[in-house]
MIDOSE-1310 file (N, C-alpha, C; in nm, 2 decimals, decimal comma, always signed):
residues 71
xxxx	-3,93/-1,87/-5,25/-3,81/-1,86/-5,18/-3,78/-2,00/-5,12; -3,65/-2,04/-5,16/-3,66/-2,12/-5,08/-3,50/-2,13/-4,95; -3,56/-2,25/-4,83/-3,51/-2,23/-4,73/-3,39/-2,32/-4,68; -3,27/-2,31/-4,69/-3,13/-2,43/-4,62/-3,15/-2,41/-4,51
xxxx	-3,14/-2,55/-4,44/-3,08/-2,54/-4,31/-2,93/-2,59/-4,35; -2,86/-2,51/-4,24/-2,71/-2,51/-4,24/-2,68/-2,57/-4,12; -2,62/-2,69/-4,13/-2,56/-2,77/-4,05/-2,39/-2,82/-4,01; -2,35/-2,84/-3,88/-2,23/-2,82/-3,89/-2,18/-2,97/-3,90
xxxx	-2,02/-2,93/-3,99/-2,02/-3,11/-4,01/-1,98/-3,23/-3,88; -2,00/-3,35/-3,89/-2,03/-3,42/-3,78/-1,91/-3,51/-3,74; -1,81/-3,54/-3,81/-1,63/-3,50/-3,84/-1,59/-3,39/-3,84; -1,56/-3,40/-3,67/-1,43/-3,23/-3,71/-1,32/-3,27/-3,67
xxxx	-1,28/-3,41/-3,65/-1,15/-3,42/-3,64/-1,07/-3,44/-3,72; -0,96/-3,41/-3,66/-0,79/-3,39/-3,73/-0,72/-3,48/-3,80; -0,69/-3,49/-3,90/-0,63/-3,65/-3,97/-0,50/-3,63/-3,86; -0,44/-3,79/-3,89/-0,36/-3,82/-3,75/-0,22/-3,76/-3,78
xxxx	-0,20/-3,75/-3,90/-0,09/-3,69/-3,92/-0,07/-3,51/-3,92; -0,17/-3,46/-3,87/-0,14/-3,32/-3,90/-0,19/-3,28/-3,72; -0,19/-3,36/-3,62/-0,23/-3,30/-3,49/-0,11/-3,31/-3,44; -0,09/-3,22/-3,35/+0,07/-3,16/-3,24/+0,05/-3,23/-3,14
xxxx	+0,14/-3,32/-3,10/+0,20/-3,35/-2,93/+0,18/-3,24/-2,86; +0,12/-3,26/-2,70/+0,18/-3,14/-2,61/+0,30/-3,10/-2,62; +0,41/-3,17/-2,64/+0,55/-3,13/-2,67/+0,60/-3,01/-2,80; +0,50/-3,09/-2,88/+0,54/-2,98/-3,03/+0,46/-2,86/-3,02
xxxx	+0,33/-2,87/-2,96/+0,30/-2,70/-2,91/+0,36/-2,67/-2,84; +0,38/-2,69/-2,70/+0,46/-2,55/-2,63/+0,63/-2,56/-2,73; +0,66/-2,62/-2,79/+0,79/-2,60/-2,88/+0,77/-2,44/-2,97; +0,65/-2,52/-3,03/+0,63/-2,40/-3,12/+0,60/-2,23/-3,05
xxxx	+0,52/-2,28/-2,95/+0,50/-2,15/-2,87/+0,62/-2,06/-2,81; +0,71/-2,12/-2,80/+0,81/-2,08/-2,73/+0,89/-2,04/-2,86; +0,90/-2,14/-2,95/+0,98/-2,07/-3,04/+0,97/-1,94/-3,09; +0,79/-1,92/-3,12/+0,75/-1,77/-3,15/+0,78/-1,69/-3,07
xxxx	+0,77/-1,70/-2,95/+0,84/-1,60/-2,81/+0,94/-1,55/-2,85; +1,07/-1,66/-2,83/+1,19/-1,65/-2,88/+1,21/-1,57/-3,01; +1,19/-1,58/-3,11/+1,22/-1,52/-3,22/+1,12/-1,38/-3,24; +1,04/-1,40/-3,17/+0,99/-1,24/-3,13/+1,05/-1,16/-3,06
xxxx	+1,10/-1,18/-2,94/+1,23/-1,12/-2,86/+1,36/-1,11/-2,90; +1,41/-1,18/-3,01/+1,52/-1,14/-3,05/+1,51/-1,05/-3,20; +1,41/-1,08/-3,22/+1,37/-0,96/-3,31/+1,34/-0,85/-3,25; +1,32/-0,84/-3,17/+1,28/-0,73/-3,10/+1,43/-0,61/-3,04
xxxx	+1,51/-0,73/-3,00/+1,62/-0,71/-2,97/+1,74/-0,65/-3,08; +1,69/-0,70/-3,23/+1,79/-0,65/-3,30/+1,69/-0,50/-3,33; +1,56/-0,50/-3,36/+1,55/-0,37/-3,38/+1,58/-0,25/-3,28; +1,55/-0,26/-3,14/+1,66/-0,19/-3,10/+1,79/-0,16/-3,07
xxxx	+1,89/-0,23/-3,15/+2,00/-0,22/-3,17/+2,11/-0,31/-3,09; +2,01/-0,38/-2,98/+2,09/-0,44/-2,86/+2,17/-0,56/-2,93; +2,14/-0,65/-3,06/+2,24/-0,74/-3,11/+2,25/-0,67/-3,26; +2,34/-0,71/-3,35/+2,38/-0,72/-3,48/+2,28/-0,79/-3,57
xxxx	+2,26/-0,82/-3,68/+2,22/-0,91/-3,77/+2,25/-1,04/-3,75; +2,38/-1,07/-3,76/+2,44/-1,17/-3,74/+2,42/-1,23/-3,59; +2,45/-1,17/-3,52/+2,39/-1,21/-3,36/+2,28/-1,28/-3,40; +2,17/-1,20/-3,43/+2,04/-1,23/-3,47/+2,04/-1,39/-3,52
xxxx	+2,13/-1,42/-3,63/+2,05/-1,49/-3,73/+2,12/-1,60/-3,67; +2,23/-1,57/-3,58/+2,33/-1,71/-3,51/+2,24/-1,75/-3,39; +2,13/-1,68/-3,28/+2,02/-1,64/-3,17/+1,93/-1,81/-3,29; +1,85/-1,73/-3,34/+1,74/-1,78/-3,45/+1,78/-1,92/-3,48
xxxx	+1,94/-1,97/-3,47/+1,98/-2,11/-3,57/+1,97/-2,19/-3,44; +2,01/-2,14/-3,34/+2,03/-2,19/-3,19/+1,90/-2,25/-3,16; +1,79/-2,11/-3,16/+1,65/-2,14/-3,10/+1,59/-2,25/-3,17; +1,62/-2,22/-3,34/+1,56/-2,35/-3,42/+1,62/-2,49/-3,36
xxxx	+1,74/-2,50/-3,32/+1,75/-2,65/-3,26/+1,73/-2,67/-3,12; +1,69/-2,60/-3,06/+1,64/-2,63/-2,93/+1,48/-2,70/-2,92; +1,40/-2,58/-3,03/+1,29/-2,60/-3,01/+1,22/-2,66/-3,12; +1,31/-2,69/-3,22/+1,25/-2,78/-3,35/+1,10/-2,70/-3,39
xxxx	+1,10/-2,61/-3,44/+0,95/-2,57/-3,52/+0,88/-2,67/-3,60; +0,79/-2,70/-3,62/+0,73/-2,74/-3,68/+0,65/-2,63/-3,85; +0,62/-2,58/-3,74/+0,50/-2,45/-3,84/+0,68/-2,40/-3,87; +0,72/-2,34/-3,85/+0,80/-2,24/-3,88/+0,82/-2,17/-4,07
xxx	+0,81/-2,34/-4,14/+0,82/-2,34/-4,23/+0,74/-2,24/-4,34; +0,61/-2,30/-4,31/+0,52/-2,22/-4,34/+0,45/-2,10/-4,26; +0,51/-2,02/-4,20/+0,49/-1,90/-4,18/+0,57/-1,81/-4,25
């Protein structure tokens, strides 16, 4: 039998281009808020679709997503 030791790697940081400003997280956090509550808002009937997707174009320029893309 034989025995690995498993060790964890000794680089765990972020390449520089893929780490968030404090600014670009709470953006993003907020954005998911937002577009959770207005989803939330059209499934109960309180806006239209189009409300909706005019809500969603707004929130995208206020809060600039980053991730958004790839979710």
């Amino acid at each position: 039998m034989q025995i690995t030791k498993l060790t964890s790697p000794t680089d765990t940081s972020v390449p520089a281009g893929h780490q968030l400003s404090e600014k670009q997280l709470y953006d993003e956090i907020n954005y998911r808020r937002s577009e959770k509550l207005t989803k939330k808002m059209l499934a109960a009937g309180l806006i239209t679709p189009d409300e909706c997707d005019k809500i969603l174009a707004e929130i995208r320029k206020i809060f600039v997503p980053i991730l958004a893309d790839i979710w």
